[in-house]
N, C-alpha and C positions, 0 to 999 in steps of 0.2 A: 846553122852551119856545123857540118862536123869537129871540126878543126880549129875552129876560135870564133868568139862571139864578134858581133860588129863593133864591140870597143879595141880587141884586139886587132881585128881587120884597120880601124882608122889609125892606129898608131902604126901597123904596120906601112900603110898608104903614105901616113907626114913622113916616113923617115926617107923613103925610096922618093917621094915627089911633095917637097914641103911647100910647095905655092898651092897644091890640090885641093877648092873646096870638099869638102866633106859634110854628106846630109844624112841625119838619121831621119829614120822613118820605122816606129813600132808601135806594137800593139801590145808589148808587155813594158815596157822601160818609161816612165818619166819625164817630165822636161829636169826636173832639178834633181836627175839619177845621173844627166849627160855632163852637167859643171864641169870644169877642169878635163874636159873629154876632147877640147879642141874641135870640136863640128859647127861650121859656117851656117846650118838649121836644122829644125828638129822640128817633125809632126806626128802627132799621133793618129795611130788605123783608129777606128775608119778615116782616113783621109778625104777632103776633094782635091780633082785633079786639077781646078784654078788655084787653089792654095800651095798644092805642091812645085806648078808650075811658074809663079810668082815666086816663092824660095828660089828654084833653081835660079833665076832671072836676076831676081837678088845679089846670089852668091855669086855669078860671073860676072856681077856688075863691079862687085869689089873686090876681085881680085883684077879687074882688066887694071 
């Protein structure tokens, strides 16, 4: 992204709407780069799209 990375994007996202799961998803970042990053999951590319689709299912399960 030009203009701010996806840790910048999530903390912009909590402040404007703090109930909003938030998922990362890359191919240069970490699982234990995200800590204290506040994202409801995290998977690394290459991804599948059952795994990703399971997270999202997840994440709206607990916020309902």
């Amino acid at each position: 992204m030009p203009r701010m990375d996806g840790f910048a994007l999530a903390e912009c996202l909590k402040e404007e709407f703090p109930q909003l799961p938030i998922l990362a998803l890359s191919g240069y970042v970490e699982a234990d780069e995200i800590e204290g990053h506040n994202f409801s999951g995290f998977l690394e590319k290459p991804m599948r799209i059952e795994d990703f689709q399971q997270m999202i299912e997840g994440a709206l399960a607990r916020e309902a």
